[in-house]
PDB file as gemmi writes it, atoms N, CA and C in Angstrom:
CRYST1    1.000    1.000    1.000  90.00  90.00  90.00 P 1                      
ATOM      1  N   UNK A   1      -5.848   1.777  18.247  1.00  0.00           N  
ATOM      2  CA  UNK A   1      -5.053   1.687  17.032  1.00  0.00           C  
ATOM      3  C   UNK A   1      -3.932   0.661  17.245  1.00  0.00           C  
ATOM      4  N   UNK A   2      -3.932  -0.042  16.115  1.00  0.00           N  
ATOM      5  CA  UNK A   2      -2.973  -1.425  16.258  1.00  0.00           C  
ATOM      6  C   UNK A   2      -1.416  -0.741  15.858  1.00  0.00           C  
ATOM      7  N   UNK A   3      -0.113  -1.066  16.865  1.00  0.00           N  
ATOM      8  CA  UNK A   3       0.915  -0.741  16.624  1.00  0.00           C  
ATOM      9  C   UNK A   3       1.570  -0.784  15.011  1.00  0.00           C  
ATOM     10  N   UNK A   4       2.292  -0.474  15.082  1.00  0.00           N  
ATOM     11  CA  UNK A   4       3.089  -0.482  13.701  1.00  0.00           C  
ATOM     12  C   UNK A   4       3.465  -1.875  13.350  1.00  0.00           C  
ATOM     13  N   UNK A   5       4.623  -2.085  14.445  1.00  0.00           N  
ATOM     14  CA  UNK A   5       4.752  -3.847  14.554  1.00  0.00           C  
ATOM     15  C   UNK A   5       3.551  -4.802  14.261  1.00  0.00           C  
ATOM     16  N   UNK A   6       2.730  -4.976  14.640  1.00  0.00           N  
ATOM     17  CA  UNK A   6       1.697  -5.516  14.777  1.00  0.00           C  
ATOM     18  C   UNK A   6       0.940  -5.569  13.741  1.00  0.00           C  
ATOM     19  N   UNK A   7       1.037  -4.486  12.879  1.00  0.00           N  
ATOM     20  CA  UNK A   7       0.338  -4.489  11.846  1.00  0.00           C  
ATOM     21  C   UNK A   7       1.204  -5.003  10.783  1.00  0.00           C  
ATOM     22  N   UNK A   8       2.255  -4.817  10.586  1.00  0.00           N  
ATOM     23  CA  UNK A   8       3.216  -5.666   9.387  1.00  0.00           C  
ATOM     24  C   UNK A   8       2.990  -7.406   9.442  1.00  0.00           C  
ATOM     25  N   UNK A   9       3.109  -7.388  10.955  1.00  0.00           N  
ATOM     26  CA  UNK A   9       3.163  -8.946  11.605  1.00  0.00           C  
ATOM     27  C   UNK A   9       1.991  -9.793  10.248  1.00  0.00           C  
ATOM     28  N   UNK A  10       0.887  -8.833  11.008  1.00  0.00           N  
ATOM     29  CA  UNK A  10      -0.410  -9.294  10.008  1.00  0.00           C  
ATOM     30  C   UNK A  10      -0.705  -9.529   8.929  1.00  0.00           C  
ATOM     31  N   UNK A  11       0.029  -8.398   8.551  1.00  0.00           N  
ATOM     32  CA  UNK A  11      -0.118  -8.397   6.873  1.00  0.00           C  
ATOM     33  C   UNK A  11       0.862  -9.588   6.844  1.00  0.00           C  
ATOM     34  N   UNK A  12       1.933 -10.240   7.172  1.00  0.00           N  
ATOM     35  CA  UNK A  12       2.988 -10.929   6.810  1.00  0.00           C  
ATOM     36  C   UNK A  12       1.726 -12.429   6.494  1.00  0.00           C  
ATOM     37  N   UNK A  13       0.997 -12.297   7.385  1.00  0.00           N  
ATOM     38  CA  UNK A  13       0.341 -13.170   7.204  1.00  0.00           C  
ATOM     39  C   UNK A  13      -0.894 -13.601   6.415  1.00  0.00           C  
ATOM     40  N   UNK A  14      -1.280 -12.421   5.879  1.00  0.00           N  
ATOM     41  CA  UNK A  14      -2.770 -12.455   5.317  1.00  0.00           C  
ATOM     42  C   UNK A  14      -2.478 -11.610   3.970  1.00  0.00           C  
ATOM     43  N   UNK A  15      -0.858 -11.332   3.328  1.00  0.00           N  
ATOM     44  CA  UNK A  15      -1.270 -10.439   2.412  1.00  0.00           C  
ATOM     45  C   UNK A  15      -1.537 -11.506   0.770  1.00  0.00           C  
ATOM     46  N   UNK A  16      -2.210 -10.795  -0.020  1.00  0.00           N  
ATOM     47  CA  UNK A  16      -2.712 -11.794  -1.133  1.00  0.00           C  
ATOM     48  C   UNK A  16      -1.907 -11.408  -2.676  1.00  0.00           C  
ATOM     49  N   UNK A  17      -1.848  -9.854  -2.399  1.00  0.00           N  
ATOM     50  CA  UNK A  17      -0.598  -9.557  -3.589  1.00  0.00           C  
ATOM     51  C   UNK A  17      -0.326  -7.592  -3.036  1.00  0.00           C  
ATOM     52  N   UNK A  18       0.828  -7.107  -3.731  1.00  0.00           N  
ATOM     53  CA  UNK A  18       1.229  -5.916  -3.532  1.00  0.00           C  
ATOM     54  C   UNK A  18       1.598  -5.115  -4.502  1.00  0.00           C  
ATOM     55  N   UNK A  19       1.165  -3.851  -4.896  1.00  0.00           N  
ATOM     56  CA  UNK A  19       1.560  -3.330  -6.095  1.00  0.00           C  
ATOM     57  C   UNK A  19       2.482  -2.015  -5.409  1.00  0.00           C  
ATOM     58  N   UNK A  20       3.215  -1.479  -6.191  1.00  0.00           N  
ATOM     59  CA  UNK A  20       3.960  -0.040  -5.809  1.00  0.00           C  
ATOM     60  C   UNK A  20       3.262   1.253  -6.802  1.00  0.00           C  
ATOM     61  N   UNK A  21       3.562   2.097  -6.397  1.00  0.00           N  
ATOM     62  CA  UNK A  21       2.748   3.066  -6.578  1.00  0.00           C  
ATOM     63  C   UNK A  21       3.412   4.207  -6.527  1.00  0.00           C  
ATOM     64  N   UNK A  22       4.154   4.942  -7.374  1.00  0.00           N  
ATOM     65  CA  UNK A  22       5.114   6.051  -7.462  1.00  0.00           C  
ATOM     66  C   UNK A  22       4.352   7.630  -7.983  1.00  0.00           C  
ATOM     67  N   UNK A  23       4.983   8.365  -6.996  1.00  0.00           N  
ATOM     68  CA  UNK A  23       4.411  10.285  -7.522  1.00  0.00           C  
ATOM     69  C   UNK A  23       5.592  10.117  -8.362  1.00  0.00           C  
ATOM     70  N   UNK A  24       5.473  10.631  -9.797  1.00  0.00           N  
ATOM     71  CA  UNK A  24       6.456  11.058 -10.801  1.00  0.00           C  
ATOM     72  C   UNK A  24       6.598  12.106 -10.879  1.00  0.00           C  
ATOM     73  N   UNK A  25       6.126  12.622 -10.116  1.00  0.00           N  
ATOM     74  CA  UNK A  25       6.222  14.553 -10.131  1.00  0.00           C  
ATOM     75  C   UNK A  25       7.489  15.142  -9.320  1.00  0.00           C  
ATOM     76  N   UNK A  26       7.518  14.237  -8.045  1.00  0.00           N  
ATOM     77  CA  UNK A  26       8.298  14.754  -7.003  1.00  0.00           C  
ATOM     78  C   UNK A  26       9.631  14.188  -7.715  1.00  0.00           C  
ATOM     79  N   UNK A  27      10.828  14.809  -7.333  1.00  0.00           N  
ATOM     80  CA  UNK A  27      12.204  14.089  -7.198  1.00  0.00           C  
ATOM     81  C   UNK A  27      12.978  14.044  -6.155  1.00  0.00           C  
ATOM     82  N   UNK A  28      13.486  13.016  -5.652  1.00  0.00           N  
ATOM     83  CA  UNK A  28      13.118  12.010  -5.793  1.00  0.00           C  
ATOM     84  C   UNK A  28      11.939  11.417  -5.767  1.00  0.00           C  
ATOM     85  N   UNK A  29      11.713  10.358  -6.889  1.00  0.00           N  
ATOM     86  CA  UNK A  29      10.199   9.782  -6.646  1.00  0.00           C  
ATOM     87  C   UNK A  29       9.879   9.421  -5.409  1.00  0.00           C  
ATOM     88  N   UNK A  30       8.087   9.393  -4.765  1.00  0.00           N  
ATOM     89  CA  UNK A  30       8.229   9.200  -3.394  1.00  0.00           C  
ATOM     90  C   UNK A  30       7.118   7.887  -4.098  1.00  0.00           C  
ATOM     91  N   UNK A  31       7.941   6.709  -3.211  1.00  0.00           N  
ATOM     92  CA  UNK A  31       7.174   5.180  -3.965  1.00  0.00           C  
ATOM     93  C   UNK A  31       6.148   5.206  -2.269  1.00  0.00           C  
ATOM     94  N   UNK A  32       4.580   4.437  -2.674  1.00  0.00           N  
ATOM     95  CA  UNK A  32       4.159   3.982  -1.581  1.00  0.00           C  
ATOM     96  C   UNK A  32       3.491   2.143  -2.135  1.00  0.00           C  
ATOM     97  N   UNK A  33       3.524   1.626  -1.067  1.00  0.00           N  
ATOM     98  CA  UNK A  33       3.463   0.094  -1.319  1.00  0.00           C  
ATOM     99  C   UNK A  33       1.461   0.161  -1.053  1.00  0.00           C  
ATOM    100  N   UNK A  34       1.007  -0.639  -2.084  1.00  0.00           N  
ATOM    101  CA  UNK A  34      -0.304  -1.204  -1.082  1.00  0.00           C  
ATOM    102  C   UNK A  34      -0.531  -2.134  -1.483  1.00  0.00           C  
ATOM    103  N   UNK A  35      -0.693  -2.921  -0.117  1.00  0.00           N  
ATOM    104  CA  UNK A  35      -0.897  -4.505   0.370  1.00  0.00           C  
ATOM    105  C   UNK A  35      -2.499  -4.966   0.217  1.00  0.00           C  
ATOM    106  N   UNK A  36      -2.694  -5.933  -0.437  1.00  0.00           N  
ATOM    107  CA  UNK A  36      -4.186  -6.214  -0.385  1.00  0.00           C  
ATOM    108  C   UNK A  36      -4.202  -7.757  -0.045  1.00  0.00           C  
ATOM    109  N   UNK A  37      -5.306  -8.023   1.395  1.00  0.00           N  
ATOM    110  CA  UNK A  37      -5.113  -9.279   2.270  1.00  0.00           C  
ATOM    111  C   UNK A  37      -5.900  -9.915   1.704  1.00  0.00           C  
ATOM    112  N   UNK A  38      -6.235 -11.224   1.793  1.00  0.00           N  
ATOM    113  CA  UNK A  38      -7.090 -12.613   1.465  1.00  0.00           C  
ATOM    114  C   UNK A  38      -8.560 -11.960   2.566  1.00  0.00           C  
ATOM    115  N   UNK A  39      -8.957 -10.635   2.549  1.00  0.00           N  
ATOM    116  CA  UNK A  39     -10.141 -10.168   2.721  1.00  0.00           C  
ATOM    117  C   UNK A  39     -10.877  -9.274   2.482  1.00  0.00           C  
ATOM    118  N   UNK A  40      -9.810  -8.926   1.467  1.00  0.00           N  
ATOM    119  CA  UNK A  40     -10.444  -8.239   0.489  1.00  0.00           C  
ATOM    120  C   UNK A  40      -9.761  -6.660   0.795  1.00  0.00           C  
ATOM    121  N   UNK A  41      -9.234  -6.093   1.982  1.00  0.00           N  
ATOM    122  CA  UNK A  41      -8.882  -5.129   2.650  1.00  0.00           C  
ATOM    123  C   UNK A  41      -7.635  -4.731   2.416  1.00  0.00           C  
ATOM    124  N   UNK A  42      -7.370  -3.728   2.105  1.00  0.00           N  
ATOM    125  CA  UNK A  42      -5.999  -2.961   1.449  1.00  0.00           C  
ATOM    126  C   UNK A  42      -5.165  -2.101   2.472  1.00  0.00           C  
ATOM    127  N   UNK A  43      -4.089  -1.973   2.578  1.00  0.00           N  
ATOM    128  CA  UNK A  43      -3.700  -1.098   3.423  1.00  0.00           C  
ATOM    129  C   UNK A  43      -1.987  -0.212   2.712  1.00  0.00           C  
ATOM    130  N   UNK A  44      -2.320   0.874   2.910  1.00  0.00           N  
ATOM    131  CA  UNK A  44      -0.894   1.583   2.407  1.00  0.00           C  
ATOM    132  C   UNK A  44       0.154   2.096   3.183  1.00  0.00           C  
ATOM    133  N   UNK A  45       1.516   0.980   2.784  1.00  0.00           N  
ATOM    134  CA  UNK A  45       2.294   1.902   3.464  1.00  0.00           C  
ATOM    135  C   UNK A  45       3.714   2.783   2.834  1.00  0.00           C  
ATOM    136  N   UNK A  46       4.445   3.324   3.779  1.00  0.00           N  
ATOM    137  CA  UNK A  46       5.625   4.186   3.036  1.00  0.00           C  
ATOM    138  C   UNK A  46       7.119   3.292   3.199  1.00  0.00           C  
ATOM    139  N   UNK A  47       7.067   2.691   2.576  1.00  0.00           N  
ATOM    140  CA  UNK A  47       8.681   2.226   2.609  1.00  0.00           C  
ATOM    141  C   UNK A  47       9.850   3.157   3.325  1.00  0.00           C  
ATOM    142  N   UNK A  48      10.019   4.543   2.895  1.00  0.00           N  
ATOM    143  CA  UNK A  48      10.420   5.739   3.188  1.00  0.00           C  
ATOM    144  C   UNK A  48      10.838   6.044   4.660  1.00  0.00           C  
ATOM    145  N   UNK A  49       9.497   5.749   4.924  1.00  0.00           N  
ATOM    146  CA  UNK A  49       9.175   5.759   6.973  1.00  0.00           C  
ATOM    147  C   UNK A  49       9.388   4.285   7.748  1.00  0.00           C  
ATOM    148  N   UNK A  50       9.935   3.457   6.781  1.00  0.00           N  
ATOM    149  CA  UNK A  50      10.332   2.494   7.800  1.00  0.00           C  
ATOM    150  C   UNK A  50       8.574   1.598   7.822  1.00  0.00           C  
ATOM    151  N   UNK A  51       8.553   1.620   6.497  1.00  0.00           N  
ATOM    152  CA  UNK A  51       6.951   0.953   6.239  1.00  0.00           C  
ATOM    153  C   UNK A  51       5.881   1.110   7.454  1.00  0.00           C  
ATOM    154  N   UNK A  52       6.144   2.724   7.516  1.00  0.00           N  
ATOM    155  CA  UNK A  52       4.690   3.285   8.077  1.00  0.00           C  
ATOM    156  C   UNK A  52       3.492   2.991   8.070  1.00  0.00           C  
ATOM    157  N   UNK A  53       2.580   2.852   8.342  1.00  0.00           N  
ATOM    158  CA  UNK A  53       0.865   2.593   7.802  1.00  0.00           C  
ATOM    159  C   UNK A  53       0.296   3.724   7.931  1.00  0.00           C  
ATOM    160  N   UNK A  54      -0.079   4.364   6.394  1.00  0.00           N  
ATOM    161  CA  UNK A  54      -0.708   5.148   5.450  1.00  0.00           C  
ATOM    162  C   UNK A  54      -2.006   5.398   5.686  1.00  0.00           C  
ATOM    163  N   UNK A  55      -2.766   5.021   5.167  1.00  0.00           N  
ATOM    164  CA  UNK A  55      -3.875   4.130   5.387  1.00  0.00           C  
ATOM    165  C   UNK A  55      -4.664   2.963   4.999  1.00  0.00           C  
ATOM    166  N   UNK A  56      -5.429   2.698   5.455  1.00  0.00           N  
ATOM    167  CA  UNK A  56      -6.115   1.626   5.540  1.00  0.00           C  
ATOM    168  C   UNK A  56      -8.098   1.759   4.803  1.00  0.00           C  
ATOM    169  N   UNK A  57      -8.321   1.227   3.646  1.00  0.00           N  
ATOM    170  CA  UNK A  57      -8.986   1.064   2.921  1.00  0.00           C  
ATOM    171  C   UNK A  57      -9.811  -0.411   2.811  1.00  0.00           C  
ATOM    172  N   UNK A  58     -11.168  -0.372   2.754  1.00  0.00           N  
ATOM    173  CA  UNK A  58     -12.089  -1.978   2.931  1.00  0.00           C  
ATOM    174  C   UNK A  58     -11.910  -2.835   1.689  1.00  0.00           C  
ATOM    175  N   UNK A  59     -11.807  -1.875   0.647  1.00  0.00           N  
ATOM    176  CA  UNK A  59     -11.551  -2.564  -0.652  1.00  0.00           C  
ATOM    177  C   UNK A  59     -10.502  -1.646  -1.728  1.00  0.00           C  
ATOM    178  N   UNK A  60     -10.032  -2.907  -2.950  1.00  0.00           N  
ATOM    179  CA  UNK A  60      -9.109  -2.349  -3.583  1.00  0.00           C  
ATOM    180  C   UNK A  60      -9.431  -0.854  -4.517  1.00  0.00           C  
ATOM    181  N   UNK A  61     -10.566  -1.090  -4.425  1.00  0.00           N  
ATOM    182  CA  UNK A  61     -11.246   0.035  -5.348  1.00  0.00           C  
ATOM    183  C   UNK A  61     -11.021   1.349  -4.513  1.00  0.00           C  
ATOM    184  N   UNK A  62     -11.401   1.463  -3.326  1.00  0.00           N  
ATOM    185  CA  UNK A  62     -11.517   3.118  -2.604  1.00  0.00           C  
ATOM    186  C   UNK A  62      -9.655   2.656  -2.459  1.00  0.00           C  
ATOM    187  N   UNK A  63      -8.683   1.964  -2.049  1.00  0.00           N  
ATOM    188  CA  UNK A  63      -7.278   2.065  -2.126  1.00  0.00           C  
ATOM    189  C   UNK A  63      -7.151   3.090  -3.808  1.00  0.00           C  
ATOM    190  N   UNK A  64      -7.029   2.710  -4.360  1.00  0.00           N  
ATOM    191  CA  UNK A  64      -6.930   3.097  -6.046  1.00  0.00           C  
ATOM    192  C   UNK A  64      -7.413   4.462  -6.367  1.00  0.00           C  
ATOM    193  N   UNK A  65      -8.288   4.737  -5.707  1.00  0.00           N  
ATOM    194  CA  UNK A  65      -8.999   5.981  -6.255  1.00  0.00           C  
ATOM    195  C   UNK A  65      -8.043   7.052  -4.958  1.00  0.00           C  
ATOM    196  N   UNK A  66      -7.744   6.280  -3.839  1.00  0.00           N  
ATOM    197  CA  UNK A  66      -7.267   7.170  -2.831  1.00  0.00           C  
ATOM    198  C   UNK A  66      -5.951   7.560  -3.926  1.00  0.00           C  
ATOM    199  N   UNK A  67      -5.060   6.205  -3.653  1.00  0.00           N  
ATOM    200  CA  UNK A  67      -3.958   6.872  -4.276  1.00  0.00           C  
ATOM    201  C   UNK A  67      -3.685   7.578  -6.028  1.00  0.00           C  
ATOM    202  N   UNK A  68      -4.717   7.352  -6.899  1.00  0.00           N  
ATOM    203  CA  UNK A  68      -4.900   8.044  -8.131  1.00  0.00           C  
ATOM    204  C   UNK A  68      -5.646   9.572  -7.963  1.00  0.00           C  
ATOM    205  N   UNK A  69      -6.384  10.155  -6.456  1.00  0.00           N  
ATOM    206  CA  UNK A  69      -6.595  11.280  -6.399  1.00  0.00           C  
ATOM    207  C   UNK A  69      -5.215  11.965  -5.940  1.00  0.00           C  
ATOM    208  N   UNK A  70      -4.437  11.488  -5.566  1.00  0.00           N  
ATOM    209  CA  UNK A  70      -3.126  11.655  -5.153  1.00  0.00           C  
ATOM    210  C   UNK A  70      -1.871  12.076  -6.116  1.00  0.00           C  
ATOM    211  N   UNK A  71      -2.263  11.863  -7.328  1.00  0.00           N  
ATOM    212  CA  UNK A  71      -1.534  11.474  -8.255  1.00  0.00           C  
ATOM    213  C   UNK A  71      -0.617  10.623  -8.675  1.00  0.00           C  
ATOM    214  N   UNK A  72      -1.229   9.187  -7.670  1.00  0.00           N  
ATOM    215  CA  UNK A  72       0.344   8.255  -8.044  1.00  0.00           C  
ATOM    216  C   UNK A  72       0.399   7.198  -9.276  1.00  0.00           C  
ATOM    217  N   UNK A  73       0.768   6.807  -9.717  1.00  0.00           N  
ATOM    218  CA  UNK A  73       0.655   5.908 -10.884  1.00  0.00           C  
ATOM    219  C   UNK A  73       1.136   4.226 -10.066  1.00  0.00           C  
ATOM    220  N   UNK A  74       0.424   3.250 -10.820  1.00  0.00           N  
ATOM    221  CA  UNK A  74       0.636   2.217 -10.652  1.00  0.00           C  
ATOM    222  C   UNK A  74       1.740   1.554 -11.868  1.00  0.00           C  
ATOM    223  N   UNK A  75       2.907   1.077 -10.812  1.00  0.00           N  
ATOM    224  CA  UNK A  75       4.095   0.425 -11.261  1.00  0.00           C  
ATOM    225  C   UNK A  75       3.304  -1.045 -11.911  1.00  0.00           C  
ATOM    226  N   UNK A  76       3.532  -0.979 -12.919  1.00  0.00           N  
ATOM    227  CA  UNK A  76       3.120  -1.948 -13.886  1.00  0.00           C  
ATOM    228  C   UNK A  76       3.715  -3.810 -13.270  1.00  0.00           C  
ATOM    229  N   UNK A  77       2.549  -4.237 -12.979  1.00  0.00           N  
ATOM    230  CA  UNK A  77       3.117  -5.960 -12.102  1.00  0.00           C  
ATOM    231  C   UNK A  77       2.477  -6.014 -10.970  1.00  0.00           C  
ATOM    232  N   UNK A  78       2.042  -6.983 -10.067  1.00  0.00           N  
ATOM    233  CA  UNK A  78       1.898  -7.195  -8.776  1.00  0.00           C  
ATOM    234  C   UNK A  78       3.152  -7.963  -8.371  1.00  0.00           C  
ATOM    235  N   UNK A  79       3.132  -8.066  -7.221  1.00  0.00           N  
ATOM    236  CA  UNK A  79       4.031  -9.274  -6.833  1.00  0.00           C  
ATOM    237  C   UNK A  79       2.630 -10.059  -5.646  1.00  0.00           C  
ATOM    238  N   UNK A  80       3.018 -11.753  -6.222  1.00  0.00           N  
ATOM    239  CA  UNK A  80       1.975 -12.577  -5.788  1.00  0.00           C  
ATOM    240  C   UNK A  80       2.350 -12.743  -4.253  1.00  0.00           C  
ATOM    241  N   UNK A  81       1.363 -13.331  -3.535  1.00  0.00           N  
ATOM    242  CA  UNK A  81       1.393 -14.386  -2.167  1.00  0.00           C  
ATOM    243  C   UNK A  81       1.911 -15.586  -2.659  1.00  0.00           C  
TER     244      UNK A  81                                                      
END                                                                             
């Protein structure tokens, strides 16, 4: 398993856009970030924890369904590469 460090490093380098992703249920809202790289590969983390890694998903589609079985809603926008 690739360190924590190590894995931000990466993404710093390969990410292609990022959406946020908020539970509206909890209060405070608990926001989680997911990063999707120039390979198609998504990965989620927690801002919260000091941008933890969540998990890690092959495509944006199983990311989406992870975090919508979850109940989180997607914050309306990406932010680009």
């Amino acid at each position: 398993m690739q360190s924590h460090a190590t894995v931000l490093d990466e993404q710093a380098e390969l990410w292609q856009f990022i959406e946020l992703w908020v539970d509206p249920i909890l209060f405070p809202p608990k926001f989680l970030m997911l990063v999707a790289d120039k390979h198609g590969s998504c990965r989620i983390f927690n801002p919260a924890s000091n941008y933890k890694l969540v998990v890690t998903h092959s495509n944006y589609d199983a990311a989406q369904d992870w975090l919508l079985e979850d109940e989180y809603e997607r914050v309306k926008g990406k932010i680009l590469a």
